[in-house]
VOGU-3710 file (C-alpha; in Angstrom, 3 decimals, decimal comma):
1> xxxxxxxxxx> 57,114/-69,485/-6,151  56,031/-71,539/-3,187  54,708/-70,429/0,015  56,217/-72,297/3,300  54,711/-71,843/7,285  58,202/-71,828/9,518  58,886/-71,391/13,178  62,118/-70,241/14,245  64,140/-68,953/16,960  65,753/-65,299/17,137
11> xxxxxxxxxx> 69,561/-66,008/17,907  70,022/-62,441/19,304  66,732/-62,294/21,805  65,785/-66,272/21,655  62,196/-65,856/20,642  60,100/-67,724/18,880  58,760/-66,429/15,665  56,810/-68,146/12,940  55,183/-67,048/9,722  54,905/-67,863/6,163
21> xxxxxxxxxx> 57,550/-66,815/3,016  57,829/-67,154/-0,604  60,351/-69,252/-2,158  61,665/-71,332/-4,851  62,468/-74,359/-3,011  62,619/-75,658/0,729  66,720/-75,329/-0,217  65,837/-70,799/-0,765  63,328/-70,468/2,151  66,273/-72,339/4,405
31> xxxxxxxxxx> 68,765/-69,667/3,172  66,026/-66,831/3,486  65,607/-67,636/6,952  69,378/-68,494/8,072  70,095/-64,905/6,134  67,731/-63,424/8,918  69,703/-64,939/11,925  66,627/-67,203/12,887  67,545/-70,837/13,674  64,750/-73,277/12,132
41> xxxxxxxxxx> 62,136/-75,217/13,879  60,011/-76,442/11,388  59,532/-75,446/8,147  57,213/-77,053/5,627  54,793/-76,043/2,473  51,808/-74,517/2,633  48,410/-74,508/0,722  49,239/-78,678/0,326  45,484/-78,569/-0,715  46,012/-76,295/-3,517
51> xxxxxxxxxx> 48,611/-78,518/-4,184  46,052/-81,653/-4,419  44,458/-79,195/-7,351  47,472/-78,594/-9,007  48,004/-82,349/-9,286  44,494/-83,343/-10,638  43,423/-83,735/-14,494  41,776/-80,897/-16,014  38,742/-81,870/-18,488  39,866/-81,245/-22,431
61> xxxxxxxxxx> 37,049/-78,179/-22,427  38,603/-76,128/-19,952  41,945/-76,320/-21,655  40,284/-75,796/-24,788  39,266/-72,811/-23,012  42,639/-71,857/-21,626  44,288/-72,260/-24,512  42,181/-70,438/-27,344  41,687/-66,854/-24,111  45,801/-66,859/-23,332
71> xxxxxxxxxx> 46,240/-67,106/-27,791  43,846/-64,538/-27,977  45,202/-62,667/-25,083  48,986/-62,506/-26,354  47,795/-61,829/-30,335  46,732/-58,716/-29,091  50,441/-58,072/-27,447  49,779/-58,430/-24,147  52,336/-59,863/-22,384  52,468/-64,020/-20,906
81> xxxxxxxxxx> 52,793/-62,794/-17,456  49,728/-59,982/-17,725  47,863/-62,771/-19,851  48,355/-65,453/-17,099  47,409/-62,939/-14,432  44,159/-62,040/-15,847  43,333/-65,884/-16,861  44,175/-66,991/-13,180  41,587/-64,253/-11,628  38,591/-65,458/-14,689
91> xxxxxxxxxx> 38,919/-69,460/-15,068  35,811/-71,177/-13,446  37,707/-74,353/-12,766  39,388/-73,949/-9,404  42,087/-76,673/-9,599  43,029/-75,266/-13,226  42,729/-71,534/-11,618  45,634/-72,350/-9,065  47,745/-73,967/-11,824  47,635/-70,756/-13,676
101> xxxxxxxxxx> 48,312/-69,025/-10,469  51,396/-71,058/-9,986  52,405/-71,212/-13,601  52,299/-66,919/-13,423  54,417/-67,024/-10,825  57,144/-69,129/-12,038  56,866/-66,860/-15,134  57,465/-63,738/-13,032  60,246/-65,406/-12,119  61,807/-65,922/-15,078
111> xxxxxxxxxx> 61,337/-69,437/-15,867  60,305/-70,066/-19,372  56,275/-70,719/-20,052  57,238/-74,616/-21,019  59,082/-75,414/-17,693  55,875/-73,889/-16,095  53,905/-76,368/-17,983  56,109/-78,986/-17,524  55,400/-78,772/-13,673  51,869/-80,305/-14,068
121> xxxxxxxxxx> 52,320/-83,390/-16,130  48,759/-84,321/-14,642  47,332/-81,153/-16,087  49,284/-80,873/-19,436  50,340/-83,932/-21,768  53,395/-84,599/-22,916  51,975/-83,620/-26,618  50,691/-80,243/-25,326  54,014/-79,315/-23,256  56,295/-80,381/-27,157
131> xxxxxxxxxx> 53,779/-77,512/-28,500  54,640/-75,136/-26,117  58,444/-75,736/-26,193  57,763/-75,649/-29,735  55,974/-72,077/-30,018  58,434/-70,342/-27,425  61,706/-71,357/-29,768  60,071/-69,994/-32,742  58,494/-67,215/-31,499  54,605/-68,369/-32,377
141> xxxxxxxxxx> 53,137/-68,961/-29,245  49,963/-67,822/-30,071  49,831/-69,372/-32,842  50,533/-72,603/-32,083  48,576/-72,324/-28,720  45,438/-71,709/-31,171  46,431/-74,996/-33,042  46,364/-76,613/-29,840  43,266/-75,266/-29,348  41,596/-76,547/-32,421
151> xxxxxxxxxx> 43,480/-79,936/-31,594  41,993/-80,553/-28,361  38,759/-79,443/-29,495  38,960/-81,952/-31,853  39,774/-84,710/-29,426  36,998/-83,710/-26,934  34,161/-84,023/-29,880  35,955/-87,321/-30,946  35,347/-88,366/-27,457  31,867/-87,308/-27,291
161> xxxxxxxxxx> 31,032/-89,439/-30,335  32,604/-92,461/-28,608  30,741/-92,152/-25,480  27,850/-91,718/-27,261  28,209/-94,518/-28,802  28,603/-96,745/-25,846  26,334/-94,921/-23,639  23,273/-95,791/-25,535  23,817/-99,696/-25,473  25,166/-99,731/-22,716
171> xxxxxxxxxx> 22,394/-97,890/-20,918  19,804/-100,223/-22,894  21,542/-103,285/-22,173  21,805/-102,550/-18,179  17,588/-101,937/-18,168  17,300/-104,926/-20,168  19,197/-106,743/-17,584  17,513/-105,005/-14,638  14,272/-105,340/-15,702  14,969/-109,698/-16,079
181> xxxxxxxxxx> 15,937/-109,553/-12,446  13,214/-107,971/-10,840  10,965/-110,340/-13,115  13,037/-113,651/-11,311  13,682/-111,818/-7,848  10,004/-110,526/-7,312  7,459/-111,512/-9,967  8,408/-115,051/-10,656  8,235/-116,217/-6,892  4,958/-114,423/-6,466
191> xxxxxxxxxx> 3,601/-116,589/-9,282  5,138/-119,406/-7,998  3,243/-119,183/-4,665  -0,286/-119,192/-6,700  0,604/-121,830/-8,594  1,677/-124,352/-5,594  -2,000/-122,604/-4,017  -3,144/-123,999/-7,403  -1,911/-127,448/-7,468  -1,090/-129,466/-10,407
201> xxxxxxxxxx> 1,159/-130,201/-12,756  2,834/-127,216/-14,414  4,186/-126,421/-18,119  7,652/-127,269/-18,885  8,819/-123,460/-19,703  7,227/-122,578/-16,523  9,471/-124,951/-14,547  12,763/-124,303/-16,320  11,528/-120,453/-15,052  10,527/-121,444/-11,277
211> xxxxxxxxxx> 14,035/-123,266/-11,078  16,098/-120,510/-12,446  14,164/-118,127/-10,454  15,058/-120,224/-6,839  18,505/-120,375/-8,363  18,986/-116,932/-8,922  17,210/-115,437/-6,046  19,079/-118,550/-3,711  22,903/-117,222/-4,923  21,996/-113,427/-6,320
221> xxxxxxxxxx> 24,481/-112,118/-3,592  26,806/-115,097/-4,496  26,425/-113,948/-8,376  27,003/-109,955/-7,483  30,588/-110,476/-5,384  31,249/-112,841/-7,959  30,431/-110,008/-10,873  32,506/-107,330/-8,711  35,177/-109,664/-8,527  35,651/-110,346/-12,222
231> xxxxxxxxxx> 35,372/-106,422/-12,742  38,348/-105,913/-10,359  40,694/-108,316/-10,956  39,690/-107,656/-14,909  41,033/-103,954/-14,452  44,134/-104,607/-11,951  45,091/-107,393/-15,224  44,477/-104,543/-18,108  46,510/-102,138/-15,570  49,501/-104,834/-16,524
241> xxxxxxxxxx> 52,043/-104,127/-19,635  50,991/-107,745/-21,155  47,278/-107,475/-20,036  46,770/-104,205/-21,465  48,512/-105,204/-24,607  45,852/-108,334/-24,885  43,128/-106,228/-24,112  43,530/-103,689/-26,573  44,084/-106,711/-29,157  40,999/-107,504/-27,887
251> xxxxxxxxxx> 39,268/-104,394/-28,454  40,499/-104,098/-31,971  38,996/-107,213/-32,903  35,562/-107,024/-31,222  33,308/-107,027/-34,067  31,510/-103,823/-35,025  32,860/-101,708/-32,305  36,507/-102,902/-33,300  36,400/-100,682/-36,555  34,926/-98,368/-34,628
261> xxxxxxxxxx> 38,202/-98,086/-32,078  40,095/-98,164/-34,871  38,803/-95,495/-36,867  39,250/-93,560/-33,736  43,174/-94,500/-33,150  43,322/-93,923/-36,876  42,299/-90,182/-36,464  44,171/-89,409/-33,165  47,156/-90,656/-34,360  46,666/-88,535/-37,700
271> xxxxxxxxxx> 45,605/-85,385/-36,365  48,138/-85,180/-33,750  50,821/-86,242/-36,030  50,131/-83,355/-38,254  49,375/-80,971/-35,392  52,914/-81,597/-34,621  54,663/-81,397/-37,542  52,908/-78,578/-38,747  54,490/-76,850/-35,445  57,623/-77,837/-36,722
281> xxxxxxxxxx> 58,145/-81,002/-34,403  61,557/-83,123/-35,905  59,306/-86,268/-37,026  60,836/-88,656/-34,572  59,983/-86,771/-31,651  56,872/-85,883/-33,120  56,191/-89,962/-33,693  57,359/-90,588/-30,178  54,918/-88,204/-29,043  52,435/-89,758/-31,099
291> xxxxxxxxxx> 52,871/-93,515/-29,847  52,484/-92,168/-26,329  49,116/-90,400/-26,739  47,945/-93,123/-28,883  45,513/-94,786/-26,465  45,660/-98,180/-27,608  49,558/-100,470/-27,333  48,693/-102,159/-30,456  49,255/-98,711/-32,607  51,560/-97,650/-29,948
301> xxxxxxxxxx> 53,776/-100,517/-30,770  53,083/-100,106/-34,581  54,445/-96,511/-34,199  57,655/-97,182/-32,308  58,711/-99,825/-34,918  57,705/-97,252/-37,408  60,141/-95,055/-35,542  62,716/-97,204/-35,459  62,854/-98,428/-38,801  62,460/-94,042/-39,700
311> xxxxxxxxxx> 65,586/-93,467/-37,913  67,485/-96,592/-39,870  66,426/-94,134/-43,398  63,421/-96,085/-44,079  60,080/-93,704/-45,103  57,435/-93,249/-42,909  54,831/-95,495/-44,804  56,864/-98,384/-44,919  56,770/-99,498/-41,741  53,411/-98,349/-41,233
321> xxxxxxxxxx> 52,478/-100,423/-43,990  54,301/-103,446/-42,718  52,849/-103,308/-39,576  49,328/-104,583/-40,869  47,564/-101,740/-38,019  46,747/-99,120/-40,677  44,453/-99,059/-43,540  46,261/-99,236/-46,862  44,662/-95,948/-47,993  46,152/-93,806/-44,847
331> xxxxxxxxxx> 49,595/-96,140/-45,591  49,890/-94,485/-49,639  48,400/-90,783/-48,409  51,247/-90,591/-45,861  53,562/-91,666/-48,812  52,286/-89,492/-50,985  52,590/-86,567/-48,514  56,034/-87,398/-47,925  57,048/-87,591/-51,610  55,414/-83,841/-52,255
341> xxxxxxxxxx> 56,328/-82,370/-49,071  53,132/-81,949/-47,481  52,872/-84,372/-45,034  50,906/-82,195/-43,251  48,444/-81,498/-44,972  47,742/-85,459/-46,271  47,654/-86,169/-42,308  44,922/-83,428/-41,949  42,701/-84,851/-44,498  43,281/-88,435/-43,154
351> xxxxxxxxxx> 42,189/-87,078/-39,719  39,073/-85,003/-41,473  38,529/-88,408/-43,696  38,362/-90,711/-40,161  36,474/-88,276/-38,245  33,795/-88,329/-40,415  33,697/-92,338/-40,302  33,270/-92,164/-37,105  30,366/-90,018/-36,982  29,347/-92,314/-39,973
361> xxxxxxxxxx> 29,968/-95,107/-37,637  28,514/-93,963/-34,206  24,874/-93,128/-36,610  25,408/-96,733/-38,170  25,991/-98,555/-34,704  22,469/-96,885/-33,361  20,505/-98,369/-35,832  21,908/-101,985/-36,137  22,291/-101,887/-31,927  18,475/-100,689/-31,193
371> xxxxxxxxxx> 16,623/-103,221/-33,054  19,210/-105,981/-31,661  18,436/-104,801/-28,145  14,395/-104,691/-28,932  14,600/-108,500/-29,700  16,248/-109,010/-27,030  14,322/-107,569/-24,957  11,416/-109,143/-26,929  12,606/-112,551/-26,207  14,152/-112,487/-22,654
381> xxxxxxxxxx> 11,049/-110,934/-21,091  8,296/-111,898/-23,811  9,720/-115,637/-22,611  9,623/-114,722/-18,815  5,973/-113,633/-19,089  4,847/-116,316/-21,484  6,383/-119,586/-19,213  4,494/-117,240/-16,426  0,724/-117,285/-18,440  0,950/-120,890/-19,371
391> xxxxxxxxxx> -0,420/-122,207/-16,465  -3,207/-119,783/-16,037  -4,068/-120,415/-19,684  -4,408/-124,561/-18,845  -6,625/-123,367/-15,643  -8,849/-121,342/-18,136  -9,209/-124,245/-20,560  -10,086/-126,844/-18,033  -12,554/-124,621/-16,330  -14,154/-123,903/-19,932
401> x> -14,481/-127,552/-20,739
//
């Protein structure tokens, strides 16, 4: 239900009343109010910034959250509508909190708990909403509201691992970088002033230095627009079909990190494949599912040719296996699972299998990435402060001799 503010006219005394009602739609509170003889002045929804809420993304823990209290809640045979009114009075999260709130009410109303859902696409995936519909049909919504659970807090330590992994360099690299231009913005140029005190003829390195310094510090403004250009019109290009098609080509073949990425796309697309299926998902929907929570359009586009070529009679690892995306191992498990019947459970093991080489990988990428960024570091600014000491180490000789 939906609250509205109105003001209206009386027909039978001609004052003005306003207020607020409950309704389904602007369509009901227009009827509510013509079936109380009150000619409308305005009318509109209220609490538009609990609807702002309602329309934001909830973080993966607090659905984790959601998900494993309301199983928990209905195992124990309370009711969706009691369950949702307790959860909407306990979550922390305030924009999840009114989502629940709204979601209860729609359930009072008799709408089903998957067209509740459905309602916050923002909120709840397309994957997550399937598993609802899913668990409502065949009567195991707590069940399956536990697998999705166990699902999502499988994605949100897959993510951790990932950011981890990038956090570290990138954090390194971005001192690294910092560091070199306070050496040529501030250092450098004081140096430079006590050698032209000085006089004489300086050391090679240390003029290569002095120039790039004057360059750097003449166009640094110049360089950062330029930088926050190239950022911007990067991400408006990736936010295009074909850009974001190249870029995620791109990412696949970065070396290092591009096994990495794939590992990861490797696991999402297994463990969500056999979270589905396992929920009783027919496999094409479950695959179109899949391809859309993929993450990257290079296994997106692998999995809707897969699909394709499934609904033609072909089995699922063939066209996996033509595509070239997937490892040839997860290709014959898949076809092994389908020739026994337990897809399922071969997709589970290739999602335990690739979650582990990803922790395997995010260890592996610390230790080759710290002792690339300490020579770096080691020759960037061991160079900067050597081309700097030359001089003063000429002065020293010629005042020995």
């Amino acid at each position: 239900m939906l609250i509205y503010k109105y003001v209206a006219k009386d027909k039978e005394s001609a004052r003005t009343l306003s207020g607020t009602l409950e309704a389904q739609s602007q369509k009901d509170a227009e009827e509510i109010l013509h079936q109380k003889n009150l000619i409308i002045v305005s009318l509109k929804q209220a609490k538009a910034q609990a609807g702002k809420k309602a329309s934001r993304r909830i973080a993966l823990d607090d659905l984790v959250v959601f998900s494993r209290q309301l199983a928990t809640l209905i195992d124990s045979g309370i009711t969706l509508v009691a369950a949702l009114d307790i959860l909407k009075e306990q979550t922390e999260n305030k924009a999840l909190a009114d989502i629940i709130f709204r979601m209860y009410q729609d359930v009072e109303a008799g709408k089903s708990f998957c067209d509740a859902v459905a309602r916050y696409p923002a909120a709840f995936s397309e994957f997550y909403i399937s598993m609802i519909k899913s668990g409502e049909a065949s009567g195991t919504l707590d069940e399956v509201l536990d697998r999705l659970a166990l699902y999502l807090e499988k994605t949100a330590a897959l993510r951790r691992k990932i950011k981890s992994s990038l956090v570290y360099p990138a954090v390194v690299v971005t001192m690294a970088f910092s560091i070199t231009a306070l050496l040529l913005l501030k250092v450098v140029p004081t140096f430079k002033s006590i050698f032209e005190t000085l006089g004489g003829n300086l050391p090679l390195p240390t003029q290569i230095l002095i120039a790039v310094s004057d360059i750097f510090k003449q166009y640094f403004l110049l360089f950062m627009i330029a930088f926050g250009l190239s950022i911007f019109g990067l991400k408006r290009y990736v936010a295009t079909p074909s850009g974001r098609y190249k870029f995620d080509k791109f990412i696949l073949k970065i070396p290092i990190f591009g096994i990495l990425f794939l590992k990861v796309a490797v696991a999402r697309f297994a463990r969500t494949f056999s979270t589905l299926v396992k929920s009783g998902i027919p496999i094409l929907n479950a695959l179109d599912i899949v391809a859309k929570t993929a993450g990257n359009k290079i296994i997106e586009e692998a999995i809707e040719n897969s699909r394709q070529a499934i609904r033609d009679g072909e089995p699922i690892y063939q066209p996996l296996e033509r595509s070239k995306v997937f490892p040839l191992m997860v290709v014959r498990m898949i076809g092994i699972g389908e020739k026994t019947g337990e897809l399922e459970k071969m997709l589970g093991k290739i999602a335990e299998f690739y979650e582990n080489e990803v922790d395997n990988a995010v260890s592996g990428l610390t230790s080759i990435i710290e002792p690339v960024v300490i020579a770096f570091l080691g020759i960037v600014i061991g160079g900067i402060v050597l081309a700097l000491f030359l001089p003063i180490f000429k002065i020293s000789e010629l005042v020995a001799h």
